[in-house]
mmCIF entry with sequence, helices, sheets and N, C-alpha, C, O atoms, coordinates in Angstrom:
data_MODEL
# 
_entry.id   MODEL 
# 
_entity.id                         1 
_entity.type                       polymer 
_entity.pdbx_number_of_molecules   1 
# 
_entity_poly.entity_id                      1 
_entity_poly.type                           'polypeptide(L)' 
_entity_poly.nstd_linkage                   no 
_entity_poly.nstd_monomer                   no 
_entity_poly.pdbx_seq_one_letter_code       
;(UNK)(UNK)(UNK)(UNK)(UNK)(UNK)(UNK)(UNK)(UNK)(UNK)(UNK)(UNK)(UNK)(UNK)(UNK)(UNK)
(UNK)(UNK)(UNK)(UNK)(UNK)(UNK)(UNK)(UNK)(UNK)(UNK)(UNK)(UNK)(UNK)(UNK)(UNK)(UNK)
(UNK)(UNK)(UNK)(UNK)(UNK)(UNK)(UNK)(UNK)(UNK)(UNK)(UNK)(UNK)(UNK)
;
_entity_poly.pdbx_seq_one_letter_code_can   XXXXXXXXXXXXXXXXXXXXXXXXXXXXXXXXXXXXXXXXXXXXX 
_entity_poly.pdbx_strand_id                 A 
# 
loop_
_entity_poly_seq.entity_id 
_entity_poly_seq.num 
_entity_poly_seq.mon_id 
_entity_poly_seq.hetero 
1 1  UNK n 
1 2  UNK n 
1 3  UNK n 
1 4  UNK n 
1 5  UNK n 
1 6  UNK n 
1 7  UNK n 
1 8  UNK n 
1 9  UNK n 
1 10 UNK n 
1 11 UNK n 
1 12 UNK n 
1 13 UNK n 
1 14 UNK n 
1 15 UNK n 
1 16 UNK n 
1 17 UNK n 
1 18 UNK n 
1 19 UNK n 
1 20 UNK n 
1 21 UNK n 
1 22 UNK n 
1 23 UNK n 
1 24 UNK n 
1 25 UNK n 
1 26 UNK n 
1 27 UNK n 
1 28 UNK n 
1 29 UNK n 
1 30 UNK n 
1 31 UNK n 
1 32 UNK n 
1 33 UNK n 
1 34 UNK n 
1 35 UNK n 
1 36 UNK n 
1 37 UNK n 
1 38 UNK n 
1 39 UNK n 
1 40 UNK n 
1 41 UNK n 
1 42 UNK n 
1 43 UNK n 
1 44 UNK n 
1 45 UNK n 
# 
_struct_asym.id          A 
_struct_asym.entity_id   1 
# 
_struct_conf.conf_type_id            HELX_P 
_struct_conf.id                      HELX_P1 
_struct_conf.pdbx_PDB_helix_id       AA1 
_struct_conf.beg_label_comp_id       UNK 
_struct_conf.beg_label_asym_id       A 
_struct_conf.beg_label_seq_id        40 
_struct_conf.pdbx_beg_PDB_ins_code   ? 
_struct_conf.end_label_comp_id       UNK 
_struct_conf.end_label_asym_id       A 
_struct_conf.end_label_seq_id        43 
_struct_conf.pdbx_end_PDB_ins_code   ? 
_struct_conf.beg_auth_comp_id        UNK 
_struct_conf.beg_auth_asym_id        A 
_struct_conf.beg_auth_seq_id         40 
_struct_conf.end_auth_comp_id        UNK 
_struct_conf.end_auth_asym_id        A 
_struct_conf.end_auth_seq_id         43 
_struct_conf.pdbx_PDB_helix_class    5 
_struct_conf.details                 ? 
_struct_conf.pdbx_PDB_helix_length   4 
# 
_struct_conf_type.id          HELX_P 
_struct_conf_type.criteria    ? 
_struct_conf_type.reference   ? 
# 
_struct_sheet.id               AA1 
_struct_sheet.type             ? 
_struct_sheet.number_strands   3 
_struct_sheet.details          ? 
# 
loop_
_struct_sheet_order.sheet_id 
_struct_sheet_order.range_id_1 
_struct_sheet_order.range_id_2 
_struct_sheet_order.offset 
_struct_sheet_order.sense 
AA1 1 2 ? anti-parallel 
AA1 2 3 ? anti-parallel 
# 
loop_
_struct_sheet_range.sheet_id 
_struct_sheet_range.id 
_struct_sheet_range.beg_label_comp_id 
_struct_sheet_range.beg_label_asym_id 
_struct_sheet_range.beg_label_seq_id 
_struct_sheet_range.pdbx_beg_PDB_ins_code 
_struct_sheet_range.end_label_comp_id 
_struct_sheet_range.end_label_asym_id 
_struct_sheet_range.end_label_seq_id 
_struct_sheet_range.pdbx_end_PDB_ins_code 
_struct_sheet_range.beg_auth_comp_id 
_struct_sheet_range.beg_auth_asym_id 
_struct_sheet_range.beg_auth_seq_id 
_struct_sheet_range.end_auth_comp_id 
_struct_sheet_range.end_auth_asym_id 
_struct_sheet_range.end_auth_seq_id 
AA1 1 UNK A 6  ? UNK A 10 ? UNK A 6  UNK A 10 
AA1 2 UNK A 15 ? UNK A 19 ? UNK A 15 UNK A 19 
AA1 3 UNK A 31 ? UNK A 33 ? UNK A 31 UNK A 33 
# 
loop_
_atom_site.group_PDB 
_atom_site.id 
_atom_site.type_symbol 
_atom_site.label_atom_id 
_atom_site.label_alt_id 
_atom_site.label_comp_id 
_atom_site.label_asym_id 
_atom_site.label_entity_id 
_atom_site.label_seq_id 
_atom_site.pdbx_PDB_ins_code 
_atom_site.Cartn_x 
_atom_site.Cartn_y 
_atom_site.Cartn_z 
_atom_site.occupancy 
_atom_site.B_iso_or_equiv 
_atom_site.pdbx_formal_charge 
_atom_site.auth_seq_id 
_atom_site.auth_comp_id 
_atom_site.auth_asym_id 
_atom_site.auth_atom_id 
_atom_site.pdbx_PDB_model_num 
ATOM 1   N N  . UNK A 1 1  ? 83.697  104.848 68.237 1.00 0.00 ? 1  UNK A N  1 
ATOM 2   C CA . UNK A 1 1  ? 84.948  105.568 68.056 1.00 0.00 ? 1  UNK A CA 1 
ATOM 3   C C  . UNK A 1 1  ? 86.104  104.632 68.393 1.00 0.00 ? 1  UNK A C  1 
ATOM 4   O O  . UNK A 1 1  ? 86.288  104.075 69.475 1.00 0.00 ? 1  UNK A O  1 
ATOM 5   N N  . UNK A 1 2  ? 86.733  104.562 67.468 1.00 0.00 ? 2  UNK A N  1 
ATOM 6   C CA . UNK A 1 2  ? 88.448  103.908 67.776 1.00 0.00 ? 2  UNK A CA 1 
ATOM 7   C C  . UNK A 1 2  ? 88.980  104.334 68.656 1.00 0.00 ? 2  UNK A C  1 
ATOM 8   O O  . UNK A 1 2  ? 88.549  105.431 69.014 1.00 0.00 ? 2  UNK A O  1 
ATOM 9   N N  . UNK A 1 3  ? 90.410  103.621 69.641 1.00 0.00 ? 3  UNK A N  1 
ATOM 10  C CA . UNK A 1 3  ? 91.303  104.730 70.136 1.00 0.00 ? 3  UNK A CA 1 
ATOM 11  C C  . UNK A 1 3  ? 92.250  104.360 69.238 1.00 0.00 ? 3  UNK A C  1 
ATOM 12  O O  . UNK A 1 3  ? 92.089  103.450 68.424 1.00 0.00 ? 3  UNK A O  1 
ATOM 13  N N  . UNK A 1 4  ? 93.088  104.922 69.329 1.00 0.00 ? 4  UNK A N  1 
ATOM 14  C CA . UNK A 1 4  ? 94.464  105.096 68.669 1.00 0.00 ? 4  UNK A CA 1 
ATOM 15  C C  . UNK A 1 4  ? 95.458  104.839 69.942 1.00 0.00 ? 4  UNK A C  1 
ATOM 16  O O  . UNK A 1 4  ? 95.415  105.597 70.910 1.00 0.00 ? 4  UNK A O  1 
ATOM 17  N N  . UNK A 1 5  ? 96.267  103.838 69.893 1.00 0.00 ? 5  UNK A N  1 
ATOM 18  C CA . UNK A 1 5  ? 97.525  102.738 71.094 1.00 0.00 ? 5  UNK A CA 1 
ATOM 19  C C  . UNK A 1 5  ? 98.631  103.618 70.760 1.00 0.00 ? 5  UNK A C  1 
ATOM 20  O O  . UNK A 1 5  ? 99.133  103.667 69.637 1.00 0.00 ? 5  UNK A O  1 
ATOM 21  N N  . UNK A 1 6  ? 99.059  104.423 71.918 1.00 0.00 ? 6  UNK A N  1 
ATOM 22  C CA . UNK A 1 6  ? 100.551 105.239 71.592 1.00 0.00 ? 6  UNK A CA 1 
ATOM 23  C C  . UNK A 1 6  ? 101.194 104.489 72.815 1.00 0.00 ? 6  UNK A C  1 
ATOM 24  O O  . UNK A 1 6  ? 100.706 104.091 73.873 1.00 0.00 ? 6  UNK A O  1 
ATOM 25  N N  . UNK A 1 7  ? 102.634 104.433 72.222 1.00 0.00 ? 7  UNK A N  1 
ATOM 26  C CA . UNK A 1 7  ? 103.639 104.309 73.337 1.00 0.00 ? 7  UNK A CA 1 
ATOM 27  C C  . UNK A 1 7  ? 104.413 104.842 73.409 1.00 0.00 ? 7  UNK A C  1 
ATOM 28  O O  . UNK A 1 7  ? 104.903 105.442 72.453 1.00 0.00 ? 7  UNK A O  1 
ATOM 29  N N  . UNK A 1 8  ? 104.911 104.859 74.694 1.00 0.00 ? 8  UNK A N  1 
ATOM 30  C CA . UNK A 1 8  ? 105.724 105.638 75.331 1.00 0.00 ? 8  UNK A CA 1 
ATOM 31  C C  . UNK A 1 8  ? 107.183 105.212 75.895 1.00 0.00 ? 8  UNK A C  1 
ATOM 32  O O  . UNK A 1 8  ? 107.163 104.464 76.872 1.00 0.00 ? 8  UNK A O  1 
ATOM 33  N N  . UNK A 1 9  ? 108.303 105.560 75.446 1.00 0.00 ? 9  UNK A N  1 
ATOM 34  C CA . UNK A 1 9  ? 109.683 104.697 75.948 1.00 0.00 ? 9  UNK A CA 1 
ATOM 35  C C  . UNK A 1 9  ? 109.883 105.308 77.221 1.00 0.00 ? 9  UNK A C  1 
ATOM 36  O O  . UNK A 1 9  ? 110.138 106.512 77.233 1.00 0.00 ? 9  UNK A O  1 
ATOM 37  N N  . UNK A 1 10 ? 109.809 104.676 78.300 1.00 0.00 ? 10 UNK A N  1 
ATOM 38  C CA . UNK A 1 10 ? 110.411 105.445 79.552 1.00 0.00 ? 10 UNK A CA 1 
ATOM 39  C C  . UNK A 1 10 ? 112.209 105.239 79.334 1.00 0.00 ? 10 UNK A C  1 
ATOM 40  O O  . UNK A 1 10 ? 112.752 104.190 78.986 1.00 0.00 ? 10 UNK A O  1 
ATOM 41  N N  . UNK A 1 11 ? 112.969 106.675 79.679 1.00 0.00 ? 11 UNK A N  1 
ATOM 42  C CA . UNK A 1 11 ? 113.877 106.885 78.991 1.00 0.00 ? 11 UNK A CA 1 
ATOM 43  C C  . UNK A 1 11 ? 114.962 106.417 79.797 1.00 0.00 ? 11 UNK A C  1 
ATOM 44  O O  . UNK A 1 11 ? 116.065 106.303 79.264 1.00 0.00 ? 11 UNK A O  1 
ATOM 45  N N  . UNK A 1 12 ? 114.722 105.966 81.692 1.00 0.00 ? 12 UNK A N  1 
ATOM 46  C CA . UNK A 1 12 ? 115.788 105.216 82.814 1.00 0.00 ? 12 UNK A CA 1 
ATOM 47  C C  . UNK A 1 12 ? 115.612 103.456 82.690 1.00 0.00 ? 12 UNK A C  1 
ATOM 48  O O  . UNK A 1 12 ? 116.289 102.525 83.126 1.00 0.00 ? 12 UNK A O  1 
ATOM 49  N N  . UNK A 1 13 ? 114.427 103.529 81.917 1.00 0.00 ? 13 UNK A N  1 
ATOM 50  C CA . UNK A 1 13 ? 114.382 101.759 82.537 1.00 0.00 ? 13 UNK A CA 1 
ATOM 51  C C  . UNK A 1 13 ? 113.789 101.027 80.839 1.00 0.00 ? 13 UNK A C  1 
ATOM 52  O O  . UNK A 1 13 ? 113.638 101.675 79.803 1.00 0.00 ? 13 UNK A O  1 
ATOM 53  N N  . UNK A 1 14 ? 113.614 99.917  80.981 1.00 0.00 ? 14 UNK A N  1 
ATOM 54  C CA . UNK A 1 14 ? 113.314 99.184  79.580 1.00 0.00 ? 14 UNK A CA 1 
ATOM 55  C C  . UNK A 1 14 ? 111.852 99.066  79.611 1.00 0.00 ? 14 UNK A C  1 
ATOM 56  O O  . UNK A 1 14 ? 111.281 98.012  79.890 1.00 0.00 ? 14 UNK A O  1 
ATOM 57  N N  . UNK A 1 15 ? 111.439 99.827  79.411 1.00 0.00 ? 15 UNK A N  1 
ATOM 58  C CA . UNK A 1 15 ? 110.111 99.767  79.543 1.00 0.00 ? 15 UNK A CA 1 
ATOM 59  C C  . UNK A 1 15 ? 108.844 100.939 78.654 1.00 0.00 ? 15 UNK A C  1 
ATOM 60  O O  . UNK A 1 15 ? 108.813 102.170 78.653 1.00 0.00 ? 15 UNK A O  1 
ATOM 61  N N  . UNK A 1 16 ? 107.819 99.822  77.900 1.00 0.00 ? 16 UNK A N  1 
ATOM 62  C CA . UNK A 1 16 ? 107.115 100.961 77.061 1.00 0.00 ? 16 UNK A CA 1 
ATOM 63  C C  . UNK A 1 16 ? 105.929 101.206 78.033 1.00 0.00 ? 16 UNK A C  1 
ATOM 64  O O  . UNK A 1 16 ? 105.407 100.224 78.561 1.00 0.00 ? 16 UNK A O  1 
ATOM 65  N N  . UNK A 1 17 ? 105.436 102.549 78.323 1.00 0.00 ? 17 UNK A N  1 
ATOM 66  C CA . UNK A 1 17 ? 104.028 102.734 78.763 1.00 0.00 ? 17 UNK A CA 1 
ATOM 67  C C  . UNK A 1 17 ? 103.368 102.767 77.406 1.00 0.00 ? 17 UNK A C  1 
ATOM 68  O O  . UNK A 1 17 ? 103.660 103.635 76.585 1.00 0.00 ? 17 UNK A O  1 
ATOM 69  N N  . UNK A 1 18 ? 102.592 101.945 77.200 1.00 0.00 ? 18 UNK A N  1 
ATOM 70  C CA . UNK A 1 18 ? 101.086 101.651 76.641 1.00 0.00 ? 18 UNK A CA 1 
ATOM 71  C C  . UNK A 1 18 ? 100.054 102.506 76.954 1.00 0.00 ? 18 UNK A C  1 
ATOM 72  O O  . UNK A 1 18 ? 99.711  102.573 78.134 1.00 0.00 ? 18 UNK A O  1 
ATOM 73  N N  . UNK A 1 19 ? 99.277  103.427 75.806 1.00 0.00 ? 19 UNK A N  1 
ATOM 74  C CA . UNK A 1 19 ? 97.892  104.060 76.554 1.00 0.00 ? 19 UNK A CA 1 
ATOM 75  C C  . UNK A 1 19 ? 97.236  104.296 75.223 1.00 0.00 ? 19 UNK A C  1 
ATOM 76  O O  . UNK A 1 19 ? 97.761  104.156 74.118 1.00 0.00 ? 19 UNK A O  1 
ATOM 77  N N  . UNK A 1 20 ? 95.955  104.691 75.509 1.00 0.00 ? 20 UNK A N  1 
ATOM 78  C CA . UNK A 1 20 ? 95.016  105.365 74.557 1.00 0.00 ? 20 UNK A CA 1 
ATOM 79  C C  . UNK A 1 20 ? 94.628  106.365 75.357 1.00 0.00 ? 20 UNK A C  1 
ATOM 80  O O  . UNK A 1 20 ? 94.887  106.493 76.553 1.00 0.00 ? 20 UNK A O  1 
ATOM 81  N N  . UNK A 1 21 ? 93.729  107.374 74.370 1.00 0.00 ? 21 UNK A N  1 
ATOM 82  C CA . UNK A 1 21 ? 93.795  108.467 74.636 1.00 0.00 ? 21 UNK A CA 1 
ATOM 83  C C  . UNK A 1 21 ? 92.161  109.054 74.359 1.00 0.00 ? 21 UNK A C  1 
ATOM 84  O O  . UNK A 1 21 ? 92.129  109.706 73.316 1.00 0.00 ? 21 UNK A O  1 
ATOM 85  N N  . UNK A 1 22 ? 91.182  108.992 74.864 1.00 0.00 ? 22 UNK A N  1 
ATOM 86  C CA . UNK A 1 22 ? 89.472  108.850 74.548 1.00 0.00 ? 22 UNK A CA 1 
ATOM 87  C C  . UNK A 1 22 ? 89.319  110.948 74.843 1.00 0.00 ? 22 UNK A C  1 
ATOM 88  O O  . UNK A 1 22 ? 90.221  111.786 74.856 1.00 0.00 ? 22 UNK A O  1 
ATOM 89  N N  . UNK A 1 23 ? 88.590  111.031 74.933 1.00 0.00 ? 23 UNK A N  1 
ATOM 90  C CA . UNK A 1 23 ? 87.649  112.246 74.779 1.00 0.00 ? 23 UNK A CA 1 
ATOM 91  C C  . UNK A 1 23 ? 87.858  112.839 76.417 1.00 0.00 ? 23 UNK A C  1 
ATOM 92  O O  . UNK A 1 23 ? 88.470  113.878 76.664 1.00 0.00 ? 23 UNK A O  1 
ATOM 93  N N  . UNK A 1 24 ? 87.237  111.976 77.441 1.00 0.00 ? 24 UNK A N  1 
ATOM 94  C CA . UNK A 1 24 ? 87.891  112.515 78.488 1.00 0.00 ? 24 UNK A CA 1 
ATOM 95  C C  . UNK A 1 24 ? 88.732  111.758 79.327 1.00 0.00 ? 24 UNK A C  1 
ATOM 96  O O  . UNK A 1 24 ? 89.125  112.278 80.371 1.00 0.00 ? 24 UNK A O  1 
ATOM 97  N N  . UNK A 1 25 ? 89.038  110.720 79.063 1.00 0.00 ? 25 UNK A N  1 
ATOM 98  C CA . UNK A 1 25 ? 90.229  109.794 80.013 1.00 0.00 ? 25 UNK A CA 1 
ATOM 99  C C  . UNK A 1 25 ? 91.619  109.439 79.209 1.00 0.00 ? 25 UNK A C  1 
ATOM 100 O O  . UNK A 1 25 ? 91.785  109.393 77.990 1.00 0.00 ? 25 UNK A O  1 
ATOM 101 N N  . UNK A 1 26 ? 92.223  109.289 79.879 1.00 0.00 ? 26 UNK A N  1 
ATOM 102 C CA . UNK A 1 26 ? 93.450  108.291 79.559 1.00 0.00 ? 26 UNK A CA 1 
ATOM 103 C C  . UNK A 1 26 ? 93.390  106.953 80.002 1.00 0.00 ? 26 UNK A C  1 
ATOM 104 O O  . UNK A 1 26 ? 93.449  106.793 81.221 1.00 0.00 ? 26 UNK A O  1 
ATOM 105 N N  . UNK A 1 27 ? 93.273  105.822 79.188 1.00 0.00 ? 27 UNK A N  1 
ATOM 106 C CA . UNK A 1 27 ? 93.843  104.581 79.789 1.00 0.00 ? 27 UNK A CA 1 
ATOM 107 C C  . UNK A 1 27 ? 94.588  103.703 79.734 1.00 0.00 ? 27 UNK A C  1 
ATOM 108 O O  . UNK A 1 27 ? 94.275  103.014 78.763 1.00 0.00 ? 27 UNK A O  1 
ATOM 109 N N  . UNK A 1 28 ? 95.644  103.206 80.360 1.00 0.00 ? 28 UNK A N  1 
ATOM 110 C CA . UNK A 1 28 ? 96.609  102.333 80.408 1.00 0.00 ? 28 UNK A CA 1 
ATOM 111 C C  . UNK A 1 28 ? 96.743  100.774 80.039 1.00 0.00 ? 28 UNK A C  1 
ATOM 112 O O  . UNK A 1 28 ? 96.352  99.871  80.778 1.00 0.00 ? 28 UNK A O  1 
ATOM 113 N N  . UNK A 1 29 ? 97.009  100.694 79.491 1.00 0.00 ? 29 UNK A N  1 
ATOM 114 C CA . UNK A 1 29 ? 97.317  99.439  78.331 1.00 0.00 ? 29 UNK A CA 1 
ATOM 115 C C  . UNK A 1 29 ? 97.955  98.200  79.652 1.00 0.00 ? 29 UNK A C  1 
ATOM 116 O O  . UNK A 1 29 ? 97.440  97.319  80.340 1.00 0.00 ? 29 UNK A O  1 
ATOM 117 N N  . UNK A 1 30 ? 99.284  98.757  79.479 1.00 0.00 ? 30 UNK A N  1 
ATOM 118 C CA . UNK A 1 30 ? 100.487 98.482  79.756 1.00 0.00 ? 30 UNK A CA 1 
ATOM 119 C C  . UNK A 1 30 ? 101.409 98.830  80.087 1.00 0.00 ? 30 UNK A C  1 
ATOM 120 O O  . UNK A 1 30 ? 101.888 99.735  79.404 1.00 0.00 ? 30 UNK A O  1 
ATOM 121 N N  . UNK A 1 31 ? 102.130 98.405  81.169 1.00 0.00 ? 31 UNK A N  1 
ATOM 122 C CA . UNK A 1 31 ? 103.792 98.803  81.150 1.00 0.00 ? 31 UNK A CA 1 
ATOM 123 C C  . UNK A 1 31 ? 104.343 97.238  80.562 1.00 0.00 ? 31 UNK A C  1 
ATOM 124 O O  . UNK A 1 31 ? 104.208 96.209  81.225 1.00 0.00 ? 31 UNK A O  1 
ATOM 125 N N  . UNK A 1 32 ? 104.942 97.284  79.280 1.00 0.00 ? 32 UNK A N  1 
ATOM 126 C CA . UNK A 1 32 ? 105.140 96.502  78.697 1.00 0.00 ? 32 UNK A CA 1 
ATOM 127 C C  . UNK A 1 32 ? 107.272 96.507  78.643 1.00 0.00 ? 32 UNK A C  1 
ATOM 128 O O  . UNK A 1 32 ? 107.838 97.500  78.188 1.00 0.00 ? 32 UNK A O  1 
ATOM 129 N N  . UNK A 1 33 ? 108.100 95.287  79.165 1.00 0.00 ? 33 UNK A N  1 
ATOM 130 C CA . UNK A 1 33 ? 109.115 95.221  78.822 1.00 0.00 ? 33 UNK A CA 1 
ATOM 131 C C  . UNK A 1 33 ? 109.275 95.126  77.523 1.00 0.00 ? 33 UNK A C  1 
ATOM 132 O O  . UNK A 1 33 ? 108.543 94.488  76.766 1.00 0.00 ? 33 UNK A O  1 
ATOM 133 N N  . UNK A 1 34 ? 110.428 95.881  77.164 1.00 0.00 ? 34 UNK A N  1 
ATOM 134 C CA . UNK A 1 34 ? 111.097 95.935  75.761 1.00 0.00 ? 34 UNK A CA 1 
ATOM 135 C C  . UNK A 1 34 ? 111.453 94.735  75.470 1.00 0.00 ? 34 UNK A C  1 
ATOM 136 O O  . UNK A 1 34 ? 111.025 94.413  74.361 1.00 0.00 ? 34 UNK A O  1 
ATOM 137 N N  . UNK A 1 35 ? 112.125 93.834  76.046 1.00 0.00 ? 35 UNK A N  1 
ATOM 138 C CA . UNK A 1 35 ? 113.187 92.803  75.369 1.00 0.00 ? 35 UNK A CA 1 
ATOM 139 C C  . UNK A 1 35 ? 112.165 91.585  75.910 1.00 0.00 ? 35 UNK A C  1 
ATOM 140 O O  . UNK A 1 35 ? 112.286 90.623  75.153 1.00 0.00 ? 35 UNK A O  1 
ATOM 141 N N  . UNK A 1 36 ? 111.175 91.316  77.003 1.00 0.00 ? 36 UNK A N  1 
ATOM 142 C CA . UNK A 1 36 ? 110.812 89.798  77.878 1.00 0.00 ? 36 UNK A CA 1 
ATOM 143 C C  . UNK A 1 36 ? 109.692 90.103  77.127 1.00 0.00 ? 36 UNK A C  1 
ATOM 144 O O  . UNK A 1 36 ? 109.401 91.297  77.051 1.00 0.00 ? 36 UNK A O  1 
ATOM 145 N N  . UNK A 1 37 ? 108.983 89.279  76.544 1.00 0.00 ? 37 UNK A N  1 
ATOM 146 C CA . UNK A 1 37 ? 107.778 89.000  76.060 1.00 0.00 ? 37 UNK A CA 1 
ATOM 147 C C  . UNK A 1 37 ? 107.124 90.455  75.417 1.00 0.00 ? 37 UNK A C  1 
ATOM 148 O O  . UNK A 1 37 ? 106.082 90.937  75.862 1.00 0.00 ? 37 UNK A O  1 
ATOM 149 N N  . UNK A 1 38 ? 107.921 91.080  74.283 1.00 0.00 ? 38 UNK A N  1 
ATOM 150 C CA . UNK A 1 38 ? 107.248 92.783  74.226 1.00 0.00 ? 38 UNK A CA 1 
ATOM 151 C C  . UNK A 1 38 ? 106.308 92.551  73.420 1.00 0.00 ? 38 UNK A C  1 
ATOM 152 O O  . UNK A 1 38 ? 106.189 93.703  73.001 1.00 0.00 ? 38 UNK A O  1 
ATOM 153 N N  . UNK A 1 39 ? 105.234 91.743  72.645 1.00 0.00 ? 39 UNK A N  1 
ATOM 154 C CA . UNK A 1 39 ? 104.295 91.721  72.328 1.00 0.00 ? 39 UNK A CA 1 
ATOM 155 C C  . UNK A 1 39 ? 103.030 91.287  73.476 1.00 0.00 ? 39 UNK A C  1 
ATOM 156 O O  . UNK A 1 39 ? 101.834 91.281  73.188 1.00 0.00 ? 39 UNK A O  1 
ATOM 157 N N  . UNK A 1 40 ? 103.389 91.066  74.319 1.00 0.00 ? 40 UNK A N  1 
ATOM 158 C CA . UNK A 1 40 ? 101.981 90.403  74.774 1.00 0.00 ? 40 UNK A CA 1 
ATOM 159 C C  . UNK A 1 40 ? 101.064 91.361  75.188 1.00 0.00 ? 40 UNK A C  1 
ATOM 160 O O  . UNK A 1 40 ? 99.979  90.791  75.302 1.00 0.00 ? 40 UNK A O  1 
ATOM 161 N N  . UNK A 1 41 ? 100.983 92.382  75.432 1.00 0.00 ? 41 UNK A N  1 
ATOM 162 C CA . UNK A 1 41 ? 99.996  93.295  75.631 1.00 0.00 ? 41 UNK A CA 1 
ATOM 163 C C  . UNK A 1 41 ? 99.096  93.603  74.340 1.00 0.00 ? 41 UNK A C  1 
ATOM 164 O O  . UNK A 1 41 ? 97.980  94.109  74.458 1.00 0.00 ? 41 UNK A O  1 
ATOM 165 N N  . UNK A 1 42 ? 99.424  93.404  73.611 1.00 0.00 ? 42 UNK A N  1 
ATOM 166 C CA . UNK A 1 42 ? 98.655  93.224  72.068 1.00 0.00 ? 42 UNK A CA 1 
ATOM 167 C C  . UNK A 1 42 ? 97.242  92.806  72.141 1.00 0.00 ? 42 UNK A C  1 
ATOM 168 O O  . UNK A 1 42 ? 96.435  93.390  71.417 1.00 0.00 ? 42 UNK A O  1 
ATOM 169 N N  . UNK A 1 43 ? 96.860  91.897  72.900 1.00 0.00 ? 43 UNK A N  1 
ATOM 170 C CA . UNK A 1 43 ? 95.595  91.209  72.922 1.00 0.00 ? 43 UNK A CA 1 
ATOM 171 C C  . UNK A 1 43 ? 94.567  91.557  73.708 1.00 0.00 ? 43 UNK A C  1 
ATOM 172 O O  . UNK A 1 43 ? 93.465  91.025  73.570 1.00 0.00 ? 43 UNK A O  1 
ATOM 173 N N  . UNK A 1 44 ? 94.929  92.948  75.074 1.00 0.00 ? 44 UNK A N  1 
ATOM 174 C CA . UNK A 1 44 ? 94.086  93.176  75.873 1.00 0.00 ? 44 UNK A CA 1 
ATOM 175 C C  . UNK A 1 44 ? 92.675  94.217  75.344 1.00 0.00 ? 44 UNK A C  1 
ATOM 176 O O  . UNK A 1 44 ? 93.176  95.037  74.575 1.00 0.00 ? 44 UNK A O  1 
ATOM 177 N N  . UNK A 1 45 ? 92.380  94.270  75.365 1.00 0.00 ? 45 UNK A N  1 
ATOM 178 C CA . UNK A 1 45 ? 91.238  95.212  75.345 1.00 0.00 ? 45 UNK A CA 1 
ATOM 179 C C  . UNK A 1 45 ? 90.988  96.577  75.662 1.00 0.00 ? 45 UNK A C  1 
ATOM 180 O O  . UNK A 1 45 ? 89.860  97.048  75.515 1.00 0.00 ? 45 UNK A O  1 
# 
């Protein structure tokens, strides 16, 4: 089964929460900055 990567804009600070979303957990990617390096979470697993 795939997950499907949603993000999330936190709406006080520059910042995306990263997660997937499985059957019974949630797990966290990332808190990824918008503007300093916003791709690098791309590659984790």
């Amino acid at each position: 089964m795939t997950d499907t990567i949603r993000m999330k804009n936190l709406i006080r600070f520059p910042y995306w929460l990263v997660y997937s979303i499985r059957a019974n957990e949630i797990r966290i990617l990332a808190v990824a900055h918008q503007k300093k390096r916003p791709n690098y979470w791309r590659s984790r697993q």
